[in-house]
C-alpha positions in Angstrom: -31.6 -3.1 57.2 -33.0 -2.9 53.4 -32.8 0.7 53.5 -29.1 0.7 55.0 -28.0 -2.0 51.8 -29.1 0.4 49.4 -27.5 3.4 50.9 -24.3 1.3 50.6 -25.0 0.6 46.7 -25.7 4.2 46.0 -22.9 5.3 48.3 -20.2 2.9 46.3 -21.8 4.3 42.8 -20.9 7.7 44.1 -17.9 6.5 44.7 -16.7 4.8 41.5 -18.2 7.8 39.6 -16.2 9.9 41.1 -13.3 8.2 40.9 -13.6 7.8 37.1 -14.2 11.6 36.9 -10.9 12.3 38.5 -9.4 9.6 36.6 -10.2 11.1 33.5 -9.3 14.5 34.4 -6.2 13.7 35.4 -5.7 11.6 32.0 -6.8 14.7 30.0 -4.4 17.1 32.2 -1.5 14.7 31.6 -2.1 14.1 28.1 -2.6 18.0 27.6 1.3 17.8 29.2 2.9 15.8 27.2 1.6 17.3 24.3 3.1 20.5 24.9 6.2 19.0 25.9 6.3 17.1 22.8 5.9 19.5 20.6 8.3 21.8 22.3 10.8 18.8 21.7 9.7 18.3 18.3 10.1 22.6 17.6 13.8 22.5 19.2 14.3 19.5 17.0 13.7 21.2 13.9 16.0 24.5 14.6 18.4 21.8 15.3 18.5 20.0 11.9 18.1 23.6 10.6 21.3 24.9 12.0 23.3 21.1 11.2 21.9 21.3 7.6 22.9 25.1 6.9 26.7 24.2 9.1 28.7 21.1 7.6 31.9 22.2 9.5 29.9 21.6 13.0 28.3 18.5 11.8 32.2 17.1 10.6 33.8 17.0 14.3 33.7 14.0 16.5 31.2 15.6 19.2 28.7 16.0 16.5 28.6 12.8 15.4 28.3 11.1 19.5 25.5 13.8 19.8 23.7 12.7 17.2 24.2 9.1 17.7 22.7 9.4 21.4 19.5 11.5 19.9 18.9 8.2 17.5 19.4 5.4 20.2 17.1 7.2 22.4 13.7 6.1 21.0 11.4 9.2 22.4 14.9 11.9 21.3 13.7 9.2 17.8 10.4 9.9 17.3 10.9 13.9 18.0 13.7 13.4 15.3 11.7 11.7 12.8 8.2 14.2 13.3 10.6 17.2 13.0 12.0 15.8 9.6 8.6 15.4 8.3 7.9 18.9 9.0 11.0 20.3 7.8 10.6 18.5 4.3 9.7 21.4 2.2 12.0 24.1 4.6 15.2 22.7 4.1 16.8 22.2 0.6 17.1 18.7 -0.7 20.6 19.2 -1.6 21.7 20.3 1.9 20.0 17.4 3.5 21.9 14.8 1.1 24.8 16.1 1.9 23.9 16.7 5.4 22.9 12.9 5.3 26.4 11.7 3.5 28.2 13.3 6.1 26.2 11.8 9.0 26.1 8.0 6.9 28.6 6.0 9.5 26.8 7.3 13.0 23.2 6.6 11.2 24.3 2.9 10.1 25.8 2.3 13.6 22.6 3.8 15.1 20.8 0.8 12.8 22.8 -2.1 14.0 22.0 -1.1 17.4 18.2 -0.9 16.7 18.4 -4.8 15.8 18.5 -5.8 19.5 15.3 -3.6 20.4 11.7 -4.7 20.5 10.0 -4.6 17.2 7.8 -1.1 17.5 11.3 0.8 17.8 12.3 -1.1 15.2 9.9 0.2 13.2 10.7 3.9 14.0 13.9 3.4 13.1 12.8 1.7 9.8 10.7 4.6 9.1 13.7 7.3 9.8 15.2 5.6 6.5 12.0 5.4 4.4 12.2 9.2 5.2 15.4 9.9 2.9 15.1 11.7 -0.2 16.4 9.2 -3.5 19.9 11.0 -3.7 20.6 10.4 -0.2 19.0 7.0 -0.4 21.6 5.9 -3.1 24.7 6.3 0.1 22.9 3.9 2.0 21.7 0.7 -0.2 23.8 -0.9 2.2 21.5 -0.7 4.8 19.1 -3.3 3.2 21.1 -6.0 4.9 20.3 -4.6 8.2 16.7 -3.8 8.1 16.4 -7.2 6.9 17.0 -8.4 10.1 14.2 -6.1 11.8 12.1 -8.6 10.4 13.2 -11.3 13.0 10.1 -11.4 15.3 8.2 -8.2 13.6 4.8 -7.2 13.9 2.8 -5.8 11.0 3.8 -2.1 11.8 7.6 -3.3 11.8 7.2 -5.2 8.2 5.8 -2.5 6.4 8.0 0.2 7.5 10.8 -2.2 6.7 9.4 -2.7 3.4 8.9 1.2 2.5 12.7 1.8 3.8 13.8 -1.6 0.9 11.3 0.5 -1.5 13.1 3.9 -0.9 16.9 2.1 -0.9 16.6 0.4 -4.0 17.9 -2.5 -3.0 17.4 -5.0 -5.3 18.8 -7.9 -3.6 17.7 -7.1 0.0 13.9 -6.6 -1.3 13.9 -9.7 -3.3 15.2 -11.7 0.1 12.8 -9.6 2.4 9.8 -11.0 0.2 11.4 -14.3 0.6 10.9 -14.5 3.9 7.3 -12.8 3.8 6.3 -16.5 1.9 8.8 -18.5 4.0 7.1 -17.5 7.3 4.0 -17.1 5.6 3.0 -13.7 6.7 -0.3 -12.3 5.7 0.5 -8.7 4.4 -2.5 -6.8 2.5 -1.7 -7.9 -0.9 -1.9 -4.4 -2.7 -0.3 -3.1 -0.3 2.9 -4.7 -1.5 2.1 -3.9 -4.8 1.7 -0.6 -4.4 5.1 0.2 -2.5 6.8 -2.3 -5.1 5.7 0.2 -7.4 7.6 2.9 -5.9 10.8 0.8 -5.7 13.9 3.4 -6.6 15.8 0.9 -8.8 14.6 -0.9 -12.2 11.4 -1.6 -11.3 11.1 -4.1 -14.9 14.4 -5.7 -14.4 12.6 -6.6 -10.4 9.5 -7.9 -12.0 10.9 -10.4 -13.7 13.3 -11.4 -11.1 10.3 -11.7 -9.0 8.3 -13.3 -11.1 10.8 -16.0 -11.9 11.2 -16.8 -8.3 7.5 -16.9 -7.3 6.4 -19.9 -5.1 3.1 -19.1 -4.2 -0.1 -17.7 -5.5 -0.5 -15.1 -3.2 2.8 -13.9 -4.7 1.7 -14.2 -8.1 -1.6 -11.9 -7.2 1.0 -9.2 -6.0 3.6 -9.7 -8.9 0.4 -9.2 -11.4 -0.7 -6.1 -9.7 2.3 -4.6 -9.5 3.1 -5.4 -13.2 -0.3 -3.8 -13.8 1.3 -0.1 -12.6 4.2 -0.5 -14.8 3.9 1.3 -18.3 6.3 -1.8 -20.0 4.0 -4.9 -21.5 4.4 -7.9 -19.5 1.9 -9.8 -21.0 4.2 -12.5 -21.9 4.3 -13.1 -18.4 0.7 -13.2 -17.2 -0.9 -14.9 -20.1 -0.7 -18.2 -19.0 -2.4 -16.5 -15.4 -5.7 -16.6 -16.9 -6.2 -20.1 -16.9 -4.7 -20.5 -13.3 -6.6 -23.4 -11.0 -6.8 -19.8 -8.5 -9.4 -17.5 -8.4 -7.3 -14.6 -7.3 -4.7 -15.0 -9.5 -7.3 -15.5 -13.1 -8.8 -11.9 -11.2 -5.7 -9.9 -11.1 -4.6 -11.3 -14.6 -8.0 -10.1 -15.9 -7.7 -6.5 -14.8 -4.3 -6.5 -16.3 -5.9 -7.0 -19.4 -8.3 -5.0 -18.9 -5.5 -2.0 -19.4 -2.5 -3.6 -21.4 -4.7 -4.9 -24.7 -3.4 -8.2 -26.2 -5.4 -10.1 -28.9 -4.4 -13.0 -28.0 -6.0 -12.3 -24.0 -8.9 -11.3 -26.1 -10.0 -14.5 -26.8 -9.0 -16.0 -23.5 -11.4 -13.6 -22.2 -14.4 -14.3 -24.9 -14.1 -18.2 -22.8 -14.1 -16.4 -19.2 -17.0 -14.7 -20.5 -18.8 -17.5 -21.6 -18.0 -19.5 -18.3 -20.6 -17.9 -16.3 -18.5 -18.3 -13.4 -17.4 -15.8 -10.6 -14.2 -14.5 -13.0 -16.5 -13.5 -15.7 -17.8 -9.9 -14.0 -14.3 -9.4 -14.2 -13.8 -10.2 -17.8 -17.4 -9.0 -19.1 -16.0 -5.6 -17.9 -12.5 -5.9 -19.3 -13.8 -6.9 -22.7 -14.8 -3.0 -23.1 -11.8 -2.7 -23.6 -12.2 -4.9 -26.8 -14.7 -3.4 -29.0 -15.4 -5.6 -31.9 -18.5 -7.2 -33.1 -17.2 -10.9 -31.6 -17.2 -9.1 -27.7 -20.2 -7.2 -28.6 -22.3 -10.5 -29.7 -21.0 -12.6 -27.0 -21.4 -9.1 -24.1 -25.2 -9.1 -25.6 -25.7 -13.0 -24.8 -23.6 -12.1 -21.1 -27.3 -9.6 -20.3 -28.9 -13.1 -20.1 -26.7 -14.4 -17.2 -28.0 -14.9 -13.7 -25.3 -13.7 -12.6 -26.1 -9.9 -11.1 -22.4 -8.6 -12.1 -21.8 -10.3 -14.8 -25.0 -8.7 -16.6 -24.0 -5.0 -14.9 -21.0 -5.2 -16.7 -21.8 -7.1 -19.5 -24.1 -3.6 -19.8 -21.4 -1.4 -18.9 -19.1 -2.6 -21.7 -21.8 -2.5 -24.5 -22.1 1.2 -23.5 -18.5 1.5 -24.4 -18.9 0.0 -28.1 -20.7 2.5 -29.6 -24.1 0.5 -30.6 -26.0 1.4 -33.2 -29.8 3.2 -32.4 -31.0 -0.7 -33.5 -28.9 -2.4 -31.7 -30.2 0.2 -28.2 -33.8 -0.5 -29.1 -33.7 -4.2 -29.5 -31.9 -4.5 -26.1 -34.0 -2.0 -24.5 -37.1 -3.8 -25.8 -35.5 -7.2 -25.3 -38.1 -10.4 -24.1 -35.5 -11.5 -21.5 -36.6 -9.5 -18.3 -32.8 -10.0 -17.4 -31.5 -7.9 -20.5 -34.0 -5.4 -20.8 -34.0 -4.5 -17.2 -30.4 -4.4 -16.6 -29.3 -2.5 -20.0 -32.1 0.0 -19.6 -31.1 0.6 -15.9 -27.0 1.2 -17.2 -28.2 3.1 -20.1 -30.2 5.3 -18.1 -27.6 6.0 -15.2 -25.7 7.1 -18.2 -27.9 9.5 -19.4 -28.2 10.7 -15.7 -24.2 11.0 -15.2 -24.0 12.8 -18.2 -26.5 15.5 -17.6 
């Protein structure tokens, strides 16, 4: 009877084994399918915008434009579309895909009021499509900011983003400024920098948004973005984030730190001199933005900073000292320094120096 159990255990392993082999098999053999029928798609796709590109007279009649409209509703004809444009970016002239893209503007915005009713991954493909079009072309279709903004009804992550690079690309001011609006209304968490970054790559006046932004901030996560993106910009905004660095929020006094860090202001000099002297977690952050400072006020108070329990704070405190061009005195007394804390530390950054530069 025992022996006739375990027969049945090692019979039903067999069994499940071999079941998962085949399963897999077959998962590989499909996969290997659709593949190749995908990129056979995608390969028919881009003769196609090829010949529509190189023809306008084909691409001006009425059968054109229902042929192209059915290719854009249907979300697999979509995503062929979209990976065949990527790989036709640098094979087609610009110039005869902004035209191409003029002459195709009604079907493409009636394509994107029918992607508002689908589910939000599709939306997202179709959001992408936009983000896709070169700046000439994108100028024909600012328009269509007022319709990706409502993609973001019941959007995932994917669907935000892509919405947000398409708003970038359109340079809609308006329609951007509303679609961050709603990020803070609903309170959606969206990687901060993120933001920042594709803000910086906003088509339009990217100062003139700033501001608008900034004036219209209720929130300081939004401040955080508005400080890093203003941190990209070659304009001084100081006047703007001065006041950040003695914010109640740790994120915000951060991001106004490192924007001090690169736009030098005397008067953020001295606000930094306090962080410093703080000891608190912000002053790492502004014992490394004072190199940026050199002057024998930082460099006194940078030398005291080597004494701080603080492991950062004393790494950068180090770091920025390297930056001030101290005197051999000034190098032996710290190397040879009483406090275990300085001597260690700056004889440890000084030396990775040396080491970097040989």
């Amino acid at each position: 009877m025992q022996q006739s159990v375990v027969s049945m255990i090692i019979s039903f392993y067999i069994f499940i084994s071999t079941a998962l082999l085949i399963f897999n098999l077959a998962y590989m053999l499909s996969s290997g399918v659709k593949k190749r029928v995908m990129d056979r798609r995608i390969s028919a796709e881009m003769e196609w915008q090829k010949q529509i590109v190189s023809n306008p007279v084909n691409r001006a009649g009425q059968k054109f434009q229902k042929r192209l409209y059915r290719r854009l509703k249907d979300t697999a004809k979509l995503s062929a579309f979209v990976e065949a444009i990527e790989r036709n970016r640098n094979k087609i002239p610009e110039n005869q895909i902004v035209e191409c893209l003029r002459d195709c503007r009604m079907t493409i915005f009636k394509a994107a009021e029918a992607y508002r009713k689908r589910p939000a991954m599709e939306r997202a493909l179709f959001a992408y499509l936009i983000s896709l079009f070169p700046d000439r072309a994108a100028e024909e279709y600012t328009r269509m900011g007022e319709i990706l903004l409502g993609y973001l009804e019941n959007s995932t992550v994917y669907c935000r983003q892509n919405v947000l690079q398409a708003l970038y690309r359109l340079g809609n001011e308006d329609a951007l400024v509303r679609a961050l609006q709603i990020f803070q209304e609903q309170k959606w968490y969206h990687n901060s920098k993120l933001i920042a970054d594709g803000l910086a790559e906003y088509r339009g006046d990217r100062v003139k948004l700033a501001r608008r932004l900034w004036n219209q901030k209720e929130d300081e996560i939004m401040r955080v973005i508005l400080i890093q993106f203003m941190n990209q910009l070659p304009e001084d905004m100081s006047d703007l984030v001065l006041p950040e660095l003695s914010s109640e929020y740790h994120e915000v006094r951060f991001a106004a730190v490192r924007y001090f860090t690169k736009h030098i202001n005397a008067e953020a000099g001295k606000c930094l001199l306090n962080i410093l002297r703080e000891d608190s977690d912000v002053s790492s952050a502004a014992a490394q933005a004072l190199g940026s400072y050199p002057g024998e006020t930082a460099k006194q108070e940078l030398m005291l900073a080597l004494q701080s329990k603080n492991w950062y704070v004393r790494h950068n405190s180090a770091v920025s000292l390297m930056k001030m061009n101290l005197s051999p005195e000034e190098t032996r007394k710290l190397i040879t320094a009483d406090d275990r804390y300085v001597r260690e530390m700056f004889t440890y950054v000084w030396e990775s120096r040396g080491t970097a530069e040989c």
